[in-house]
C-alpha positions in Angstrom: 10.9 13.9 -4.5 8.2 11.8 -4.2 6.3 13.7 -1.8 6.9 17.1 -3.9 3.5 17.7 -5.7 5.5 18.5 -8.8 7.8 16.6 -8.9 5.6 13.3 -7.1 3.1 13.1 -10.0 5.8 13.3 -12.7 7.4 10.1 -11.0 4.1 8.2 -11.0 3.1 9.0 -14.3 6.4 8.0 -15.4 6.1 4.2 -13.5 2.8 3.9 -14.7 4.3 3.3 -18.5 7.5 2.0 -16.7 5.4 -0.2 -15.1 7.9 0.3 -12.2 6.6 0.9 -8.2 7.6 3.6 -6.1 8.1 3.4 -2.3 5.5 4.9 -0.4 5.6 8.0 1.3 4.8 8.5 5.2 3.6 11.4 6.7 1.3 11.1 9.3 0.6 15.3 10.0 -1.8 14.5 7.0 -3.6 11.8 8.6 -6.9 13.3 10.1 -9.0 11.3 12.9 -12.6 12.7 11.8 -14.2 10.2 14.1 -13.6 8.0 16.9 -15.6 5.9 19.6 -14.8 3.1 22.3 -17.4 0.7 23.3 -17.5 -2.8 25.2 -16.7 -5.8 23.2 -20.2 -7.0 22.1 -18.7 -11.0 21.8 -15.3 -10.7 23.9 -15.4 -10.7 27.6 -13.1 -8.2 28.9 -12.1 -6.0 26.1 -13.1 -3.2 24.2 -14.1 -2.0 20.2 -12.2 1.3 19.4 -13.6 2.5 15.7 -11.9 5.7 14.5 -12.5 7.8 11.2 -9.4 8.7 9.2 -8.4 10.7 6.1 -5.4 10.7 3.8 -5.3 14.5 3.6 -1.7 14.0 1.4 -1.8 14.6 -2.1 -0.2 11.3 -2.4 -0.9 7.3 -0.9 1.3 6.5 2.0 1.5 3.7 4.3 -0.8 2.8 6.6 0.3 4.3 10.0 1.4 2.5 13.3 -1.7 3.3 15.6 -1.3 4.4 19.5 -3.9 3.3 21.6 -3.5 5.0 24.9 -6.2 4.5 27.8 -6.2 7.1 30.3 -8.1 7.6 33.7 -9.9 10.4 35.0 -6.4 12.2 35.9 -5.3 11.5 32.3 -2.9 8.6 33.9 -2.1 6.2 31.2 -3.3 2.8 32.6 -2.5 1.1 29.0 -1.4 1.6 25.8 -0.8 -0.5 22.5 0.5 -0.2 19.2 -0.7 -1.8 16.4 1.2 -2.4 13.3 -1.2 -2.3 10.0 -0.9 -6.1 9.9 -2.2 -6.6 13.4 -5.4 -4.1 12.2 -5.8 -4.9 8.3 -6.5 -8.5 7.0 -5.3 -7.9 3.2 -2.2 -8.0 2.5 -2.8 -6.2 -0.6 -5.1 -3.2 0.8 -1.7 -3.0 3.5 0.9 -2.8 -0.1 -1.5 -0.4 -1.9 -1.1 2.0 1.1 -4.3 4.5 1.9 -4.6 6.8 -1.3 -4.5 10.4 -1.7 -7.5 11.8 -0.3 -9.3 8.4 0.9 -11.2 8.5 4.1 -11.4 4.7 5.6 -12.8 3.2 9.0 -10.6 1.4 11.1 -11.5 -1.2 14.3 -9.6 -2.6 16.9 -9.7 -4.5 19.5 -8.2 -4.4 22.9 -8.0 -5.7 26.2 -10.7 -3.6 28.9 -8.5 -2.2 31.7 -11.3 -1.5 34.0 -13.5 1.2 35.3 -10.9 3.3 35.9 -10.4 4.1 32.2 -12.4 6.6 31.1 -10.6 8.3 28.4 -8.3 7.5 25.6 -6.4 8.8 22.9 -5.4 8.0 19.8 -2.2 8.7 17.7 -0.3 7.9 14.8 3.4 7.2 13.9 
């Protein structure tokens, strides 16, 4: 219900005076990845800076997603992945609680180890 435009908004208008708090709602098919890049670590031997782009495209705030790192090599062979929780990737616990809102477009970095040369690709989900 919460996720139901109608009926969502209704519930959060109704905490609001309540001053109650609703659970947030996940669904990542409304996260968008507008941007992304990977460069070498400027300070950290032997490990990499990914920087992606994303946007809430729900009509409501939701969690902040589990994010799959996958680096791949030329024959898209995965030769790492990882999978950062939003407390391994955000610092405030509160920005983490609040969730991303409705709409909000936010830049996210994260650091990981540098497999090699042989990585030359990499992909980027979330769950």
């Amino acid at each position: 219900m919460i996720a139901n435009p109608a009926t969502g908004n209704l519930l959060r208008q109704t905490c609001s005076v309540l001053h109650c708090r609703l659970p947030l709602v996940r669904d990542v098919h409304k996260l968008q990845l507008l941007a992304r890049d990977v460069q070498t670590h400027p300070s950290v031997p032997g490990a990499l800076l990914i920087s992606a782009t994303v946007r809430n495209n729900a009509a409501f705030a939701q969690p902040w997603p589990t994010v799959a790192i996958t680096l791949l090599d030329v024959n898209g062979k995965r030769l790492a992945m990882r999978r950062l929780r939003p407390y391994e990737y955000l610092g405030d616990r509160a920005e983490q609680q609040q969730g991303l809102a409705p709409g909000a477009t936010t830049a996210l970095v994260f650091e990981v180890d540098d497999p090699g040369q042989r990585a030359v690709t990499f992909s980027l989900d979330f769950e």
